[in-house]
C-alpha positions in Angstrom: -35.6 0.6 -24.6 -34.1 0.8 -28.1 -30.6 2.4 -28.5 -30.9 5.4 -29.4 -33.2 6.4 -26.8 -30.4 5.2 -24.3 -27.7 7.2 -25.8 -30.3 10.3 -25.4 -30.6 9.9 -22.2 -26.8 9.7 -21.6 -25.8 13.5 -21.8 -28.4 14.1 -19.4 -27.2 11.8 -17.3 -23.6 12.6 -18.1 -24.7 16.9 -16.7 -26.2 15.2 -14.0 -23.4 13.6 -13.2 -20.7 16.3 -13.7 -23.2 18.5 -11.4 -23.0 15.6 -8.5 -19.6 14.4 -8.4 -18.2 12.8 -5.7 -14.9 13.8 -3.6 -13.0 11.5 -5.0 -14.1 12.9 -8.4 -13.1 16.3 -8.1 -10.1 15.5 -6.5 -8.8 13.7 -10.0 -10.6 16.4 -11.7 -8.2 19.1 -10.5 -5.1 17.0 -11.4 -6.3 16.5 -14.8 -8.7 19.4 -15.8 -7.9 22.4 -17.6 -4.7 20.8 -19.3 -2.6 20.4 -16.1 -2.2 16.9 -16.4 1.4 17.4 -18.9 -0.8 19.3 -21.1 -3.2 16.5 -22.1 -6.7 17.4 -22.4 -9.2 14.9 -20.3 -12.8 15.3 -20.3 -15.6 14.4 -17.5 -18.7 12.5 -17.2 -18.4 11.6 -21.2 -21.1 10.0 -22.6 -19.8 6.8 -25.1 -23.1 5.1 -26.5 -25.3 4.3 -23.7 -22.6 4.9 -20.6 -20.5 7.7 -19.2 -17.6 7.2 -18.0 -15.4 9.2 -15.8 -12.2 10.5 -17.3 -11.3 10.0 -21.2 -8.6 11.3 -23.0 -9.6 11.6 -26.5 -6.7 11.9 -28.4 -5.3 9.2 -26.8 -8.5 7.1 -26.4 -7.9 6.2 -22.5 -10.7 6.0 -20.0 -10.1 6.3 -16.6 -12.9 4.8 -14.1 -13.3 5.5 -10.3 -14.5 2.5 -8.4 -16.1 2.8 -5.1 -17.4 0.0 -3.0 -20.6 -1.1 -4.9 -18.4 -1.9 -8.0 -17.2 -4.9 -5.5 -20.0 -6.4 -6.1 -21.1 -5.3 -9.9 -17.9 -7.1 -11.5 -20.0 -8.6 -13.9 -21.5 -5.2 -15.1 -18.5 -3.3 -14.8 -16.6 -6.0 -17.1 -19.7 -5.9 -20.0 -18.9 -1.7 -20.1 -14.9 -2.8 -20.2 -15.8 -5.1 -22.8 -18.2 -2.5 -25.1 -15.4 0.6 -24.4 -12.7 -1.5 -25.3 -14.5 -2.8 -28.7 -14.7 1.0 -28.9 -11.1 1.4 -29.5 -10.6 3.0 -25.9 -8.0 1.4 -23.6 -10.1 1.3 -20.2 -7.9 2.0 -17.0 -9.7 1.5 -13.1 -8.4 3.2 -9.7 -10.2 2.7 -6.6 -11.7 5.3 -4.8 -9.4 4.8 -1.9 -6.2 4.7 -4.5 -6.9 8.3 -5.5 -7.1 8.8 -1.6 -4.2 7.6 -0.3 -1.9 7.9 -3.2 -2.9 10.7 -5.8 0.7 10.7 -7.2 0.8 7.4 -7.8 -2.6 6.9 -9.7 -1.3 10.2 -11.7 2.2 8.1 -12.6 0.4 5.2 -13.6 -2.1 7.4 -16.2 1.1 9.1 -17.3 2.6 5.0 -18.2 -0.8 4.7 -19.7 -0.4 8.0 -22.2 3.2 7.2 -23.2 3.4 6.3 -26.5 3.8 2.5 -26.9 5.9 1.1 -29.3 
């Protein structure tokens, strides 16, 4: 499959995704959506070339990514799309699932580190 038929097929897949999010999903959703997040504006599902990712700030070119179990065991996959966002220009942040569980403050401290502006 060429490229460009790839990145077609990623808003699709992005709609279909947004439609079937996961618990975990809409539970960071609400922190961030709508500009509640300190007034930063995230976006979900975005496609980037042929992958979409979870969260991304645009302005401040972060990704966030929510692992569940089955990335334990596609590190090698997940690190190719770290590698490809990153050569992007996007800084790539990942919680687990069970971070944004247990401690939803916490992950939303460590994206707030992420968005200050570094000097």
């Amino acid at each position: 499959m060429r490229g460009h038929d790839r990145k077609s097929m990623a808003v699709p897949r992005a709609r279909r995704l947004r439609r079937d999010s996961t618990d975990v999903e809409r539970l960071l959703w609400g922190a961030l959506r709508g500009r509640r997040f300190q007034t930063y504006k995230f976006r979900r599902q975005h496609p980037i070339g042929r992958y979409v990712v979870d969260f991304i700030c645009l302005s401040h070119a972060l990704i966030i990514e929510l692992d569940g179990g089955q990335h334990a065991v596609a590190l090698e996959r997940d690190a190719n799309r770290t590698a490809y966002l990153q050569g992007q220009g996007y800084r790539v942040i990942r919680f687990w699932n069970n971070d944004v569980l247990d401690n939803l403050e916490g992950v939303l401290t460590m994206i707030l580190i992420e968005l200050a502006p570094r000097a």
